[in-house]
C-alpha positions as CSV (number, residue, x, y, z in Angstrom):
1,X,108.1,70.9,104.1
2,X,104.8,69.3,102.7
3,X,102.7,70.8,105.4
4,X,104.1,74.5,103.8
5,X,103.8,73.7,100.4
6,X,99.8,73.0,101.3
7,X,99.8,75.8,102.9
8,X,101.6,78.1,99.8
9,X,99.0,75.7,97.3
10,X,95.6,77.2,99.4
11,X,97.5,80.7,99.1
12,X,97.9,81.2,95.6
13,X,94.4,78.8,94.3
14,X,92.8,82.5,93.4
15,X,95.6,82.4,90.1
16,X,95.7,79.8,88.0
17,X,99.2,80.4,86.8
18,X,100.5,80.7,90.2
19,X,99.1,77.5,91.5
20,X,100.7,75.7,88.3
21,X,104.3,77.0,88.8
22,X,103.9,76.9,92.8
23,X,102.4,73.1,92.3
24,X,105.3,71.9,89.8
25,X,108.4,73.3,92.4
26,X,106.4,71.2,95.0
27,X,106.7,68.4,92.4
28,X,110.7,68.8,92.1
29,X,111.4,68.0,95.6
30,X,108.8,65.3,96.6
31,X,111.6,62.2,96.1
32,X,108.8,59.7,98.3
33,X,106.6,57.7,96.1
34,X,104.2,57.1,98.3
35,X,104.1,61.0,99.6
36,X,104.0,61.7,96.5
37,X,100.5,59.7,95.9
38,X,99.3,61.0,99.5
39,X,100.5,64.9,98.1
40,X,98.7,64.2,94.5
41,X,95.4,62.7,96.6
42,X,95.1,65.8,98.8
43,X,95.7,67.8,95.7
44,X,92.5,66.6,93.6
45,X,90.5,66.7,97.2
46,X,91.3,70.6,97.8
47,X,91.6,71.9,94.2
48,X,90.1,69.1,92.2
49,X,86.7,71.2,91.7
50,X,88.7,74.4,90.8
51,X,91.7,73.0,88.9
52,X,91.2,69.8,87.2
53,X,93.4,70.6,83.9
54,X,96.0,71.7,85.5
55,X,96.3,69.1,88.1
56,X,95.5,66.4,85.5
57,X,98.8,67.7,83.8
58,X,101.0,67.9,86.5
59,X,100.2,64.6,87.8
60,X,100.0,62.7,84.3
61,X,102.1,59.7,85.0
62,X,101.7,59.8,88.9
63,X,99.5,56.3,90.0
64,X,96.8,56.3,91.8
65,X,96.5,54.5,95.2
């Protein structure tokens, strides 16, 4: 299921809105803290440059490694 939500995440990056609602439904089934770290690491690596608001407000909360 990760591997498709990644895949969904690098489809929709050209909208900003759909990358936030696509992003938080990933959020609501993640239940693994420590996918959940490796899922919020690969986020900032892929969309980090493009999206830093919006990932920095989805993940507020989540710690880092």
């Amino acid at each position: 299921m990760l591997e498709l939500t990644k895949k969904i995440l690098r489809n929709v990056s050209f909208d900003p809105k759909l990358f936030r609602k696509e992003l938080l439904k990933s959020l609501n089934w993640i239940r693994d803290i420590e996918e959940l770290k490796k899922f919020k690491d690969w986020c900032l690596n892929e969309f980090g440059a493009i999206y830093p608001i919006i990932l920095q407000e989805v993940f507020i909360g989540i710690p880092k490694r």
